[in-house]
C-alpha positions as CSV (number, residue, x, y, z in Angstrom):
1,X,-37.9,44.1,-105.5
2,X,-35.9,41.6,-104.0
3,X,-33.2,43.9,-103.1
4,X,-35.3,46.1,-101.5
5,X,-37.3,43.3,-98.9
6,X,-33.5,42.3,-98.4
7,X,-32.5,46.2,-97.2
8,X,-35.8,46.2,-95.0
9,X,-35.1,43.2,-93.6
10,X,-31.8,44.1,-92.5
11,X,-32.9,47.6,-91.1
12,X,-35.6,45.9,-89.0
13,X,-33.3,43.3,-87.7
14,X,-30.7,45.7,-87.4
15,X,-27.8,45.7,-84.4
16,X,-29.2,48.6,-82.7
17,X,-30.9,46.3,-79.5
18,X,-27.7,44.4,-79.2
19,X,-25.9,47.6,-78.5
20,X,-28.2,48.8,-75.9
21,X,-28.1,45.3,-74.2
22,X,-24.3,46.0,-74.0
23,X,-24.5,49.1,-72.7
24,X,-27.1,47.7,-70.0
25,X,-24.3,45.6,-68.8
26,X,-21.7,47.5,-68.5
27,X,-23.6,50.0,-65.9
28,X,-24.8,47.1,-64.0
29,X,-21.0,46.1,-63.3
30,X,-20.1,49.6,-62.4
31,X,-22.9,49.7,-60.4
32,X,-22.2,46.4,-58.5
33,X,-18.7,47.7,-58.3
34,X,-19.5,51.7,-56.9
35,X,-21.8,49.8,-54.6
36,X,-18.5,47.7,-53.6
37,X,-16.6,50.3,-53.1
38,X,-19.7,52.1,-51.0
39,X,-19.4,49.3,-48.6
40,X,-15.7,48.9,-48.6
41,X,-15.5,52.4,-47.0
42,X,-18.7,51.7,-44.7
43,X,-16.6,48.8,-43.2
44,X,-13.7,51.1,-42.8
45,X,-15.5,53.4,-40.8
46,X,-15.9,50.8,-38.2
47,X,-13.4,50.1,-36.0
48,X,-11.2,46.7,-36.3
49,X,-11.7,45.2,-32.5
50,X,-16.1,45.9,-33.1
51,X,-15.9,44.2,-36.6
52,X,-13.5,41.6,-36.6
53,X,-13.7,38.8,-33.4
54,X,-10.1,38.3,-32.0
55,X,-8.5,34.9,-32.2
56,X,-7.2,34.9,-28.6
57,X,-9.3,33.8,-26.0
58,X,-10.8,36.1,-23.6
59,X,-9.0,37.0,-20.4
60,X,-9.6,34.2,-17.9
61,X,-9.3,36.6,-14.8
62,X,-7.2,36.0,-11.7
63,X,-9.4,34.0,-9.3
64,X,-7.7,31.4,-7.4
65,X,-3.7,32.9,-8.0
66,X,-1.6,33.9,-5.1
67,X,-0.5,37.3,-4.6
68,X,2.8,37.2,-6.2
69,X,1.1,35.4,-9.4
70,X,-1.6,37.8,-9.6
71,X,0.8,40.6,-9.6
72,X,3.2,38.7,-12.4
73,X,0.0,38.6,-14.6
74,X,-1.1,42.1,-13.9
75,X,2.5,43.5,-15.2
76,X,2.0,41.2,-17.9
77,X,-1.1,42.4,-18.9
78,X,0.1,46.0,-18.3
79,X,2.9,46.0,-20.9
80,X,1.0,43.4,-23.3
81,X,-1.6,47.3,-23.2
82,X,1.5,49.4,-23.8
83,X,2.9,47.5,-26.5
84,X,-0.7,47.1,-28.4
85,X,-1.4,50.5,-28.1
86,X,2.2,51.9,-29.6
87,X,1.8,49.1,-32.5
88,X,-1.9,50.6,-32.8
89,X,-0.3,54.2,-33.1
90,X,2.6,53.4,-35.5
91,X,2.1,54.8,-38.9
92,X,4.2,51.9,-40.5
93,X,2.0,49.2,-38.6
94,X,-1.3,50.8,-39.4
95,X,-4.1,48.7,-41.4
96,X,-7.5,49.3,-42.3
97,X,-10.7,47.0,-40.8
98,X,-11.0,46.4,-45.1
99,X,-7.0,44.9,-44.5
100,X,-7.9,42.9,-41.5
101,X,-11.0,41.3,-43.0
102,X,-8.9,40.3,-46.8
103,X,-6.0,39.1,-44.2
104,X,-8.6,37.1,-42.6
105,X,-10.0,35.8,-45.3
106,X,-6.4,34.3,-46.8
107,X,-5.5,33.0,-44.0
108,X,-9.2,30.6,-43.8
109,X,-8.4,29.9,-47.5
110,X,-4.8,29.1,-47.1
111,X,-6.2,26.3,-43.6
112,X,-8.7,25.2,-46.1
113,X,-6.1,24.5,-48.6
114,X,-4.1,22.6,-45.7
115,X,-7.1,20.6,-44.8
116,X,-7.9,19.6,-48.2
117,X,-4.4,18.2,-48.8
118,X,-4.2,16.7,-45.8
119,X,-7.7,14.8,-46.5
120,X,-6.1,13.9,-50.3
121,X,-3.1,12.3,-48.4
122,X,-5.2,9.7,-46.0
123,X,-7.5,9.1,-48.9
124,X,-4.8,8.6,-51.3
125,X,-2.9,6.2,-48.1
126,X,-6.3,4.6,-47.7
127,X,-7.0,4.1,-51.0
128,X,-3.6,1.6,-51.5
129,X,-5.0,-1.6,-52.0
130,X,-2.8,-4.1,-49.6
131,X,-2.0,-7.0,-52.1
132,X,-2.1,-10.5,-51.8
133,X,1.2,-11.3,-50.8
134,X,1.5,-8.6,-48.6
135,X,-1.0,-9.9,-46.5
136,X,0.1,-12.8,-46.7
137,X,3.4,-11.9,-45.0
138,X,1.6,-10.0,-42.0
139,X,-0.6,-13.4,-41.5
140,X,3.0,-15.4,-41.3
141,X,4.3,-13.0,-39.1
142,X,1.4,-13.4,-36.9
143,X,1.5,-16.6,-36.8
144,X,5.3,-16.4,-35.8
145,X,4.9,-14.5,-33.1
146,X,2.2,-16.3,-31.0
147,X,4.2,-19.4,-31.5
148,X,7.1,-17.9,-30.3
149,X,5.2,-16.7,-27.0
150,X,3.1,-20.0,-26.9
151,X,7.2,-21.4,-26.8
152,X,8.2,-19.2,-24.4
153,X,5.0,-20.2,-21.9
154,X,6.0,-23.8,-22.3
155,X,10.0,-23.3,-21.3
156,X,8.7,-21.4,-18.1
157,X,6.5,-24.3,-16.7
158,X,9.1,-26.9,-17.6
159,X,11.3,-25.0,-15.9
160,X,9.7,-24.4,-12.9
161,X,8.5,-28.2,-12.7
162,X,11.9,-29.3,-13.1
163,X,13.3,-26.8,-9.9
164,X,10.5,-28.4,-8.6
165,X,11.5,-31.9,-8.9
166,X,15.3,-31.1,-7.8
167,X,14.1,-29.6,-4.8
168,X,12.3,-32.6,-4.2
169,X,14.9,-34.7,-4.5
170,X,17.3,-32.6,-2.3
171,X,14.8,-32.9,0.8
172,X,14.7,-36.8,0.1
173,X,18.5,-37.1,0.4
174,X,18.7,-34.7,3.3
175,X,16.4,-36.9,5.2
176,X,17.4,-40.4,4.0
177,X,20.7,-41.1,6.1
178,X,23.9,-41.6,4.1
179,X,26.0,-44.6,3.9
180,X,29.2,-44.7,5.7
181,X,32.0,-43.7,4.2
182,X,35.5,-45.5,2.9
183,X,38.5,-46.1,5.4
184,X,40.2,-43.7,2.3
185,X,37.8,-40.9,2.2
186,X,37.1,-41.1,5.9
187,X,40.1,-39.0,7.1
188,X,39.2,-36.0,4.1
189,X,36.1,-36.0,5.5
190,X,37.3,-35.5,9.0
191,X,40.1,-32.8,8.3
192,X,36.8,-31.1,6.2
193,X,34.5,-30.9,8.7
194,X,37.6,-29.8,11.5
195,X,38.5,-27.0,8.6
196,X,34.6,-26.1,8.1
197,X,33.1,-24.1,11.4
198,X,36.6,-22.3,11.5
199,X,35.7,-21.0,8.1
200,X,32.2,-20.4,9.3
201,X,33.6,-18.4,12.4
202,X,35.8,-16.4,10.1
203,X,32.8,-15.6,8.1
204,X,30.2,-14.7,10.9
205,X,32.5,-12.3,12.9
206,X,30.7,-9.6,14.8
207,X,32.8,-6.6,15.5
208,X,30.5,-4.6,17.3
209,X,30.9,-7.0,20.6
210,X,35.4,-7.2,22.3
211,X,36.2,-10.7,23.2
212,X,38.6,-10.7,26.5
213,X,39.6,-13.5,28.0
214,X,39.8,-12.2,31.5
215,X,38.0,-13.8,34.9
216,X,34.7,-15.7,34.0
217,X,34.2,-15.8,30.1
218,X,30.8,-14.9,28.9
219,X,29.1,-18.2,27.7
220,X,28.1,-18.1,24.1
221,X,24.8,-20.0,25.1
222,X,23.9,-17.6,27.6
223,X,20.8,-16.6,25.9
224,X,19.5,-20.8,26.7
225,X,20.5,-19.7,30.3
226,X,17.5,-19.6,33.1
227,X,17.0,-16.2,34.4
228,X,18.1,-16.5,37.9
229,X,15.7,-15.1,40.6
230,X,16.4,-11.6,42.0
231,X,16.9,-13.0,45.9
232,X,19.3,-15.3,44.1
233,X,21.1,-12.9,42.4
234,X,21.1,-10.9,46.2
235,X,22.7,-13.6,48.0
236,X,25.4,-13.8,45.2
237,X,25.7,-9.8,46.0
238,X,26.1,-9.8,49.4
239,X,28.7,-13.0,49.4
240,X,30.8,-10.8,46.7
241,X,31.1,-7.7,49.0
242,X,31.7,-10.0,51.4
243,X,34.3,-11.2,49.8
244,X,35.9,-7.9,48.2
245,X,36.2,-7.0,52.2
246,X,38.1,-9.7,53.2
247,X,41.7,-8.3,53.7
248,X,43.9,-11.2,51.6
249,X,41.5,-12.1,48.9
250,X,39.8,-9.0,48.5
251,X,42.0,-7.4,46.4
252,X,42.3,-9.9,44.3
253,X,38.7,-10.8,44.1
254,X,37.7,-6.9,43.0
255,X,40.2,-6.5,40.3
256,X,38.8,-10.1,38.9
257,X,35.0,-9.0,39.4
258,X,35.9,-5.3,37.7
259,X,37.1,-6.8,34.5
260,X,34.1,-9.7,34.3
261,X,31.3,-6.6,34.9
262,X,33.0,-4.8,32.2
263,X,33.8,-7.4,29.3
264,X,29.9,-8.5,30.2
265,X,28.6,-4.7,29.9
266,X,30.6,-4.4,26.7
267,X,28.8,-7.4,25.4
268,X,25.4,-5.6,26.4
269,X,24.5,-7.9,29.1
270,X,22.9,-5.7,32.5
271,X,25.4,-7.2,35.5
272,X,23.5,-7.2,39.2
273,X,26.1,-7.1,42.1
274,X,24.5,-4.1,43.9
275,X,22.8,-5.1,46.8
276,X,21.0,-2.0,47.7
277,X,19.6,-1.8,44.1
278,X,18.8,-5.9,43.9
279,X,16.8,-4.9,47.8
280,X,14.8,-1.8,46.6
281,X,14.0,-4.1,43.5
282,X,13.0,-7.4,45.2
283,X,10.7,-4.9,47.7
284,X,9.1,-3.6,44.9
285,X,8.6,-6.7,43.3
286,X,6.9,-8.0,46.5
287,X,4.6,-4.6,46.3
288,X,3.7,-5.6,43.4
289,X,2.7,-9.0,44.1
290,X,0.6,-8.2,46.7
291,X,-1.1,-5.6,44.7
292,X,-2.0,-8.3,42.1
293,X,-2.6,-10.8,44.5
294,X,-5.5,-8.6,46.4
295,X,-6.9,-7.4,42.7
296,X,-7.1,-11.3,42.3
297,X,-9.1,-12.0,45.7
298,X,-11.3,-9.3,44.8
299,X,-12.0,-10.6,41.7
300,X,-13.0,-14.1,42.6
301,X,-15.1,-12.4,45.3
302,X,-17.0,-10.4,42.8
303,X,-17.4,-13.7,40.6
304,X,-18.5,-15.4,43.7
305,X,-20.9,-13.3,44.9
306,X,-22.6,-12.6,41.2
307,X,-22.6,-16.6,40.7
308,X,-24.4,-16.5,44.3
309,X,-26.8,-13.5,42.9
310,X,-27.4,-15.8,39.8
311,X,-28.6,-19.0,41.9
312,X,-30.8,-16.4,44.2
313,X,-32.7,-15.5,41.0
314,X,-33.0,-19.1,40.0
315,X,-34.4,-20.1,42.3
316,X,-36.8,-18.0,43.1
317,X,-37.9,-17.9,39.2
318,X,-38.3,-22.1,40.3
319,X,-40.5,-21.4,43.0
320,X,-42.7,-18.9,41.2
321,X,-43.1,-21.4,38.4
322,X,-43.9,-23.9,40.2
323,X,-46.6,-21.6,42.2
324,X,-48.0,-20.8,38.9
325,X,-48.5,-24.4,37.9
326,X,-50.2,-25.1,41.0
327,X,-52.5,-22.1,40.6
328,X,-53.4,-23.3,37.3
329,X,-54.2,-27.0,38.5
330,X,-56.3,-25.7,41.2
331,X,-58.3,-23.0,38.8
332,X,-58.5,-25.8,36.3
333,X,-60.2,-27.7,39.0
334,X,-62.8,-25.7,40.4
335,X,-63.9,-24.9,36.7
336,X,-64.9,-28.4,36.4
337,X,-66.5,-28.4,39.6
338,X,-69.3,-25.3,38.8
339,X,-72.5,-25.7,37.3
340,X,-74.0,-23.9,34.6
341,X,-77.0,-21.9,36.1
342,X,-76.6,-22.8,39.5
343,X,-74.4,-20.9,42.0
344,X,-72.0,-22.5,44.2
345,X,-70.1,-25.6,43.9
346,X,-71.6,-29.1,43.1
347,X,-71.4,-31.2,47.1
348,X,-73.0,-34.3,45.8
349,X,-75.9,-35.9,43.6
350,X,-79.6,-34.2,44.1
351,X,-82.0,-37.5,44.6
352,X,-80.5,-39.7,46.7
């Protein structure tokens, strides 16, 4: 009896459902994986450009190029055409939209992969606990350093206090008058000052001006000079032609003159001997001075005559003041005078 409850216990919990369950998931997974495939060649049917968004930016145009550059990048574009469409054509280069997208796909995973590293790294750098010591040394060094500029701060004013100072002193001996000196020393001093300002001409030699020692020599204070007056420099004129005519000295006298006007021009200074120029000069200088002199008159005229203009005006604004004040007084008056009710002006007391 026993055996046979153990037989029908085993045929009723036989393995016959696990079997079917088995078989249940097996066509599920080809299912899921005909389906797959179903979709694989759906996405291959559509071309790569509609299904796949390209990595390059878009074209940004060619507003605002010049002709040449917009030409350049026209070409460029041109061959950049050429070159995709042969690639696009080429049996070797050909790949499916179902390529693109797994290529696609590796490539985000493989960045990912890159990121995640890179993240691991800073954490990893951040995570490195700075010891005690170490910190230790950085606050030291710290410390070092602004002591070395607070140093540095310090030298700089002391310096500049001391050139002070020196400088100071050097204007208190320059104008405090030195003692005289030895009967020894006396005679280095002389030969020094002697040897000085022919150093000093040495060094301050202009070579754009010739030196000639010929005639009159130009006078090196000639700029501290007074300008003579143009009929001056006429008389001088006419008493050098005169001169220059003169049969025994003439001669002389030109050759002399010549080689003064010229060293003088050399130097840059303007020489005046012409007495035709010096007249035409002086006669417009007297043109001129009459001109000035007449705008002058006129001007004190018109400053006159608008002072005069001013005094008309204040006057009369006197007089018409004081009009008005009398006016006042006398309607001032006459008010007083009237009584209410009764016309006319009061002449004297009613019962007398």
């Amino acid at each position: 009896m026993a055996e046979t409850e153990e037989e029908e216990y085993e045929s009723s919990h036989s393995d016959e459902p696990k079997s079917t369950s088995f078989s249940s998931l097996k066509d599920l997974k080809n299912l899921i994986h005909e389906n797959s495939l179903f979709f694989d060649r759906l996405v291959d049917l559509v071309p790569a450009r509609f299904y796949i968004y390209p990595e390059d930016p878009p074209h940004p145009g060619y507003y605002g190029m010049s002709k040449s550059a917009k030409a350049a990048a026209k070409k460029a574009t041109k061959e950049n055409l050429k070159k995709a469409h042969r690639a696009r054509l080429d049996p070797e280069n050909y790949a499916s939209t179902l390529e693109l997208v797994k290529r696609k796909a590796e490539k985000e995973e493989q960045e990912k992969l890159k990121e995640g590293e890179a993240e691991q790294l800073e954490i990893r750098e951040d995570n490195k606990a700075a010891t005690y010591e170490e910190l230790r040394k950085r606050l030291h060094q710290r410390i070092e350093k602004l002591q070395a500029s607070r140093k540095e701060k310090k030298d700089s004013q002391k310096g500049k206090r001391k050139r002070a100072e020196v400088a100071g002193t050097q204007s208190t001996r320059d104008s405090v008058p030195q003692e005289a000196p030895s009967a020894k020393r006396g005679k280095e001093d002389v030969e020094k000052v002697k040897k000085d300002p022919e150093e000093d001409q040495s060094s301050n030699l202009e070579f754009g001006r010739v030196k000639i020692s010929v005639g009159n020599e130009i006078s090196k204070d000639r700029n501290k000079k007074i300008k003579e007056s143009k009929a001056h420099l006429l008389e001088k004129a006419q008493k050098l032609q005169s001169t220059m005519q003169d049969p025994e000295k003439g001669q002389v006298v030109a050759t002399e003159h010549s080689w003064s006007a010229a060293t003088s021009r050399a130097a840059g200074i303007k020489v005046l001997d012409n007495p035709k120029l010096l007249k035409q000069s002086l006669k417009k200088d007297n043109k001129q001075h009459q001109k000035s002199v007449q705008k002058w008159k006129e001007r004190t005229n018109l400053k006159e005559k608008a002072l005069e203009e001013r005094q008309q005006v204040r006057k009369e604004h006197i007089t018409q003041r004081s009009q008005q004040k009398k006016d006042r007084l006398i309607a001032k008056r006459e008010k007083k005078l009237l009584r209410p009710g009764f016309e006319g002006r009061k002449d004297g007391f009613i019962n007398i």
